[in-house]
C-alpha atoms as an extended CHARMM CRD file, in Angstrom:
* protein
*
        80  EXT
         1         1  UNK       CA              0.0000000000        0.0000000000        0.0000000000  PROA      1               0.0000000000
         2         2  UNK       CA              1.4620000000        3.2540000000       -0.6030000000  PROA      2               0.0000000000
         3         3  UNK       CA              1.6990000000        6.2330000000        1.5950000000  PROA      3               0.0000000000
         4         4  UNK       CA              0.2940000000        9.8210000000        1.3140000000  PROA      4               0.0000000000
         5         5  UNK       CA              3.1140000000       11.1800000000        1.1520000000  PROA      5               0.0000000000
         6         6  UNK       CA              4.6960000000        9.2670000000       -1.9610000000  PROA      6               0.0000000000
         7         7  UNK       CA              4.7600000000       11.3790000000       -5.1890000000  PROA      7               0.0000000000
         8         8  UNK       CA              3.2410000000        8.4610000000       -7.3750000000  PROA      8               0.0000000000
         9         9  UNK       CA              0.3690000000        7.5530000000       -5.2060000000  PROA      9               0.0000000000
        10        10  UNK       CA             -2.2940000000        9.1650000000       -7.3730000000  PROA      10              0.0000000000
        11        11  UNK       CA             -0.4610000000        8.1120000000      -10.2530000000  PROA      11              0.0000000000
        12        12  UNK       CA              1.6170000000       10.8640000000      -11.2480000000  PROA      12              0.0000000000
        13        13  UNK       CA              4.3320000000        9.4600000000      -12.7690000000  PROA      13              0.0000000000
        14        14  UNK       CA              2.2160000000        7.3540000000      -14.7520000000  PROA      14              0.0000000000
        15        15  UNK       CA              0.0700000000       10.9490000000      -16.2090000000  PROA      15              0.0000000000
        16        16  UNK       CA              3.3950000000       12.4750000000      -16.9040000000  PROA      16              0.0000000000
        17        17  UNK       CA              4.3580000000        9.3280000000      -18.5910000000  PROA      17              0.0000000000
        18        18  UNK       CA              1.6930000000        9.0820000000      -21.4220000000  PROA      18              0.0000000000
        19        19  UNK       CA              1.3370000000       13.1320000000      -21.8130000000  PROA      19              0.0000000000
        20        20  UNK       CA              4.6210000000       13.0470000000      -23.1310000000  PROA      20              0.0000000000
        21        21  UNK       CA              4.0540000000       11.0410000000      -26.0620000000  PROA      21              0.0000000000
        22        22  UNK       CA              0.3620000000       12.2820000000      -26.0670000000  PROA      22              0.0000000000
        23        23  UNK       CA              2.0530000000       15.6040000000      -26.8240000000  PROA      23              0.0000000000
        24        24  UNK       CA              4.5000000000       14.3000000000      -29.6320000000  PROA      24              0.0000000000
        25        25  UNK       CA              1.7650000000       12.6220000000      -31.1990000000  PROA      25              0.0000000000
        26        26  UNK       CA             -0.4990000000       15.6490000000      -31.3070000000  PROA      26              0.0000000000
        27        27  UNK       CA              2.5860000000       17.8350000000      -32.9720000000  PROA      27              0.0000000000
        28        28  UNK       CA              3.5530000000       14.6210000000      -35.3110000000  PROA      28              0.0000000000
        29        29  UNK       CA             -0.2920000000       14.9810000000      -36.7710000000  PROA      29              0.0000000000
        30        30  UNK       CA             -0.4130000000       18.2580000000      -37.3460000000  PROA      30              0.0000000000
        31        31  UNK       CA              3.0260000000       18.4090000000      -38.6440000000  PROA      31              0.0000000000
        32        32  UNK       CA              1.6100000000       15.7170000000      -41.1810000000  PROA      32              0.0000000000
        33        33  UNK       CA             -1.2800000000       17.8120000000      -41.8030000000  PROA      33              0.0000000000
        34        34  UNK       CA              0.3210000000       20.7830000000      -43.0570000000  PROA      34              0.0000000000
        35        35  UNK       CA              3.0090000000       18.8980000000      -44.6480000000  PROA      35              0.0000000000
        36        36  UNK       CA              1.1570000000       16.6290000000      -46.8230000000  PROA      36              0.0000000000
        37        37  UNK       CA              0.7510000000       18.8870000000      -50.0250000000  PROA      37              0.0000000000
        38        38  UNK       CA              3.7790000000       20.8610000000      -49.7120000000  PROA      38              0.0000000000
        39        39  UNK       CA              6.2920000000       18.0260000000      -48.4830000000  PROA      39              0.0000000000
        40        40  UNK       CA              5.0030000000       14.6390000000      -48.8520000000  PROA      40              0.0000000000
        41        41  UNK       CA              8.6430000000       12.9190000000      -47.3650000000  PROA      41              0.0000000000
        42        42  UNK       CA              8.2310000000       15.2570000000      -44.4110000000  PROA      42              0.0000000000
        43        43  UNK       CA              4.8560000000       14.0640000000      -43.8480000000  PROA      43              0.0000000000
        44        44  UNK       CA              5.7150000000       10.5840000000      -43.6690000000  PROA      44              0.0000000000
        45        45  UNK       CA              8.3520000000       11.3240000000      -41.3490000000  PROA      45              0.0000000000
        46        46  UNK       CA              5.9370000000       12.8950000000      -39.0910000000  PROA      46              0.0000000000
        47        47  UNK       CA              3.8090000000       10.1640000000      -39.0670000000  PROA      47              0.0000000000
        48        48  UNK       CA              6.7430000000        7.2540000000      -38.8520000000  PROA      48              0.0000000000
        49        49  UNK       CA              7.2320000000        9.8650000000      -35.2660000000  PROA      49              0.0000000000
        50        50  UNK       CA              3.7530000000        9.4150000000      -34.4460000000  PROA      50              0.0000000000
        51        51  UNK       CA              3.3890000000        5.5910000000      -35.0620000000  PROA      51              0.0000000000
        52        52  UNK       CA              6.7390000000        5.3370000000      -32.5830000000  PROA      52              0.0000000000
        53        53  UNK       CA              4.8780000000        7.4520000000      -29.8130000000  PROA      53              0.0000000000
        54        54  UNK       CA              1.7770000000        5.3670000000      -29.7920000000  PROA      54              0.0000000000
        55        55  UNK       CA              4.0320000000        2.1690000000      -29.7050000000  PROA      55              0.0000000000
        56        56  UNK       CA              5.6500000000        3.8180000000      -26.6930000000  PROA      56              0.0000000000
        57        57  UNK       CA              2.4130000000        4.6490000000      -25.3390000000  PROA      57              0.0000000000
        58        58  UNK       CA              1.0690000000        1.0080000000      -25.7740000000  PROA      58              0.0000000000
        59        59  UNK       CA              3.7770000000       -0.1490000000      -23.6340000000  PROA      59              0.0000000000
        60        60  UNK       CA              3.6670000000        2.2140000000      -21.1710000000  PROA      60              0.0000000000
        61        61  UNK       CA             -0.2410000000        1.2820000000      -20.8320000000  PROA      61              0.0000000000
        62        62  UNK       CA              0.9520000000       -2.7250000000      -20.6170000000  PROA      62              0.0000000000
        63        63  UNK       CA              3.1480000000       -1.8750000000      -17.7770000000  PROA      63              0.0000000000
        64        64  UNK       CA              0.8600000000        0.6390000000      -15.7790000000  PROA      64              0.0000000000
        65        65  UNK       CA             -1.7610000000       -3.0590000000      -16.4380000000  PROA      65              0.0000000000
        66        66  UNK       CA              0.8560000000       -5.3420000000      -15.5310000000  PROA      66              0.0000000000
        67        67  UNK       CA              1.6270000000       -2.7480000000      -12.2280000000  PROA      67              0.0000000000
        68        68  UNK       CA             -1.2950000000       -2.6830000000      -11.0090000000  PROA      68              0.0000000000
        69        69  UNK       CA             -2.0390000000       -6.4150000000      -11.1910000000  PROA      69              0.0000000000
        70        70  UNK       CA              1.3450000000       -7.3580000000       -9.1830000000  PROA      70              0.0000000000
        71        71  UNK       CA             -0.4180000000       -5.1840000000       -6.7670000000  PROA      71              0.0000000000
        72        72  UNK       CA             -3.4970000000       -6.5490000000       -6.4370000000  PROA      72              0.0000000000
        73        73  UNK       CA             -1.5440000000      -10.2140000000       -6.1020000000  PROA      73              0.0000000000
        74        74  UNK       CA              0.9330000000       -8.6220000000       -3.3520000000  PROA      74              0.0000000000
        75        75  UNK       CA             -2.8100000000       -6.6170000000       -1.7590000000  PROA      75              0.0000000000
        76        76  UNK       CA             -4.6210000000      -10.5480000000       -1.4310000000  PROA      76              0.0000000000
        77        77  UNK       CA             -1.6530000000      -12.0840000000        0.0300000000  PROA      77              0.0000000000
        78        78  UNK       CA             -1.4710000000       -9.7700000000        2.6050000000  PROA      78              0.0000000000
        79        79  UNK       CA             -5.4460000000      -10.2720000000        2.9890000000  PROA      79              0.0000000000
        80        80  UNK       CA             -4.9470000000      -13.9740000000        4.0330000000  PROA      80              0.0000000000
């Protein structure tokens, strides 16, 4: 169980975690969207960044999953 006092309790360092790529992903798209008629290459590569972000994000979802089912496990054993 964590305490009050710990930074990550409410799951801060999990928000700051996916804004980050939330924000690259947001730039990457409308980079791509101005890009696309005037620089088709640079458009791509805008959208290779944003396909890479939401791949980051994915895993950073699995883990937050995976996280929060160790502590459930850890929560019942201590429930015995």
């Amino acid at each position: 169980m964590r305490r009050r006092d710990d930074p990550n309790a409410n799951g801060g360092g999990c928000v700051s975690e996916l804004r980050q790529p939330l924000t690259t992903i947001s730039g990457s798209a409308q980079l791509a969207k101005r890009l696309l008629k005037s620089d088709p290459a640079g458009a791509g590569e805008a959208l290779d960044q944003l396909v890479k972000q939401v791949g980051r994000m994915n895993l950073l979802i699995i883990e937050i999953r995976d996280r929060a089912r160790d502590a459930e496990h850890v929560e019942a054993l201590f429930k015995r």
